[in-house]
C-alpha positions in Angstrom: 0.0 0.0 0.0 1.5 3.4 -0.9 1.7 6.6 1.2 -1.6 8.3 -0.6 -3.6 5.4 0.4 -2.5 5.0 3.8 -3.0 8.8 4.0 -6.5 8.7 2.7 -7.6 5.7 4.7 -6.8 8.1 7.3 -8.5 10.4 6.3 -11.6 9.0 6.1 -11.3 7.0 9.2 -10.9 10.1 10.9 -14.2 11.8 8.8 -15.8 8.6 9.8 -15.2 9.1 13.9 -16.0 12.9 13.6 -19.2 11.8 12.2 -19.9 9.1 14.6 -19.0 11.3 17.8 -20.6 14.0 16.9 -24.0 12.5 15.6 -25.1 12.5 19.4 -24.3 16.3 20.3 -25.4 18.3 16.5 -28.6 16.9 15.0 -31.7 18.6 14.3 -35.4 16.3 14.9 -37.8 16.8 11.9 -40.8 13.8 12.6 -38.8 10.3 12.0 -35.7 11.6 11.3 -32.9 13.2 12.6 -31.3 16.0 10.3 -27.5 16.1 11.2 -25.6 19.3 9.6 -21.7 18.0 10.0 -22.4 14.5 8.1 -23.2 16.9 5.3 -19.8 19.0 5.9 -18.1 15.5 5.7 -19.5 14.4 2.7 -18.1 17.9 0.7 -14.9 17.6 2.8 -14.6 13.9 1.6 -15.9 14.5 -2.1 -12.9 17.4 -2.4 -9.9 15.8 -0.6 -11.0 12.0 -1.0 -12.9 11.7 -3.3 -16.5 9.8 -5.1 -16.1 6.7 -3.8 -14.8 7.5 -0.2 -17.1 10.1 -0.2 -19.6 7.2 -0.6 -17.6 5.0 2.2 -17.9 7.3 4.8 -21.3 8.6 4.3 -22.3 4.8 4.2 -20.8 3.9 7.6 -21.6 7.3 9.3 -24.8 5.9 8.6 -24.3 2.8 10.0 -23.2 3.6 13.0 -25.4 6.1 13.7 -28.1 3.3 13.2 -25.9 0.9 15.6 -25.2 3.0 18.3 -29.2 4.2 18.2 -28.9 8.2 17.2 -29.2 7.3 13.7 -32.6 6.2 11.3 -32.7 5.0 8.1 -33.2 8.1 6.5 -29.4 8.5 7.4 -28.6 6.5 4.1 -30.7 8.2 1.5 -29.9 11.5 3.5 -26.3 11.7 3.2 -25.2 9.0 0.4 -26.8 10.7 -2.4 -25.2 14.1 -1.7 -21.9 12.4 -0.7 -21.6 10.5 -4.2 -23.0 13.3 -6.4 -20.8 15.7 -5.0 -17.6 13.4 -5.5 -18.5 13.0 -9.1 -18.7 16.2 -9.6 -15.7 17.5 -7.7 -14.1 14.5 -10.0 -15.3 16.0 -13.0 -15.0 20.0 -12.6 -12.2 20.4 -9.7 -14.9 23.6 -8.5 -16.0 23.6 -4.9 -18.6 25.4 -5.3 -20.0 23.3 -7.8 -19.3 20.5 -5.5 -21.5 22.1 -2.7 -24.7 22.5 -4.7 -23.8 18.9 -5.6 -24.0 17.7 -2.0 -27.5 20.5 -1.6 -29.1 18.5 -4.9 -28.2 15.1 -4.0 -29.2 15.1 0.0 -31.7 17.9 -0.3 -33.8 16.7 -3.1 -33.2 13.6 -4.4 -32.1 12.0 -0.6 -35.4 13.7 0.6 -37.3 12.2 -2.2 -35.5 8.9 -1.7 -36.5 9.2 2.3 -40.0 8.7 1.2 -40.5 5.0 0.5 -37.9 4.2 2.8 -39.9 6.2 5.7 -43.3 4.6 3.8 -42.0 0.8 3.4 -39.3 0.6 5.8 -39.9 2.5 8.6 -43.9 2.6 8.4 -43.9 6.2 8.4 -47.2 8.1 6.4 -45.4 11.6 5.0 -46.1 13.0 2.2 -43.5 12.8 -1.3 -41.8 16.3 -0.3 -42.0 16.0 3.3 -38.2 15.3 3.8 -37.4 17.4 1.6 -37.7 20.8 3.1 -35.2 19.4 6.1 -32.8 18.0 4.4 -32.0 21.0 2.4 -31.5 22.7 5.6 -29.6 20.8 6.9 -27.4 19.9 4.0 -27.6 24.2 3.1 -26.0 24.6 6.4 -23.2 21.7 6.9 -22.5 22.3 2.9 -21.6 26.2 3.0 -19.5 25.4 6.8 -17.4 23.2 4.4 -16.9 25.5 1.5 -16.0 27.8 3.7 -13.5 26.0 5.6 -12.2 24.3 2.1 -11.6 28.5 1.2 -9.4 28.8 4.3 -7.9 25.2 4.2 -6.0 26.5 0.6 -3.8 28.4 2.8 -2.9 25.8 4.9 0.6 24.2 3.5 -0.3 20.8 4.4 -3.3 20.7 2.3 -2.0 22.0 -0.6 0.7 20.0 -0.8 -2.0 16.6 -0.9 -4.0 18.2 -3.6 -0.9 18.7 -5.2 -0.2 15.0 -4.8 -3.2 13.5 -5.2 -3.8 15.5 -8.9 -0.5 14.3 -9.9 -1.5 10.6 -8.9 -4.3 10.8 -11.2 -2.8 12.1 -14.3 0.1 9.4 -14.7 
């Protein structure tokens, strides 16, 4: 295994306890589920310095061990995995944060709330109506999205983070 791997497993193991630890403390309660601002500042945080697919990972087991450890629902899946991959494919394809961001708004706040439905409908055995989750999610996407972009803006001066951007871009174009 290489240093950029090692370094990005890191990463996202670290993304992946910030998410966990924090689900308790910073969540907001909207009927069955729980709307939780910082997995959405993950997910753009991932999507830039990780990546689609561990932007998927760690949205994934966030998820999962939210739902283990009891402060999670299953809404925590459509609600964050959506936004997480849309915004790494994006960030993949345009290198713009900002696009990124309204990536991770698009994918959790109105597909994921779409998606919530028949999983709080079937699943869950929820009555809401199609848009209910919709409304929240944006919210709280809107507001753990733009906390991201805005610590991505700052993070450009830090040296450290330049130089794994650096890195990682030159990975991908041999």
């Amino acid at each position: 295994m290489n240093i950029i791997n090692t370094k990005m497993l890191s990463i996202s193991a670290l993304f992946i306890a910030i998410g966990t630890l924090t689900s308790h403390l910073i969540y907001i309660p909207v009927g069955v589920s729980k709307c939780f601002p910082v997995q959405h500042l993950i997910n753009v945080l991932s999507a830039v310095m990780l990546g689609p697919g561990y932007a998927l990972w760690n949205a994934f087991a966030i998820s999962v061990l939210r739902n283990i450890t009891g402060v999670g629902t299953l809404l925590a899946f459509p609600g964050s995995m959506i936004g997480a991959l849309l915004a790494g494919l994006i960030y993949q394809k345009t290198k713009n944060q900002l696009y990124t961001v309204f990536g991770e708004v698009i994918g959790t706040g109105i597909l994921g709330g779409l998606v919530a439905y028949p999983v709080a409908k079937y699943l869950i055995g929820h009555e809401a109506a199609l848009f209910f989750f919709v409304i929240p999610f944006l919210i709280s996407t809107l507001g753990g999205s733009i906390i991201a972009y805005l610590m991505l803006k700052r993070l450009l001066k830090v040296e450290f983070y330049k130089t794994w951007m650096n890195k990682k871009s030159t990975k991908r174009r041999r």
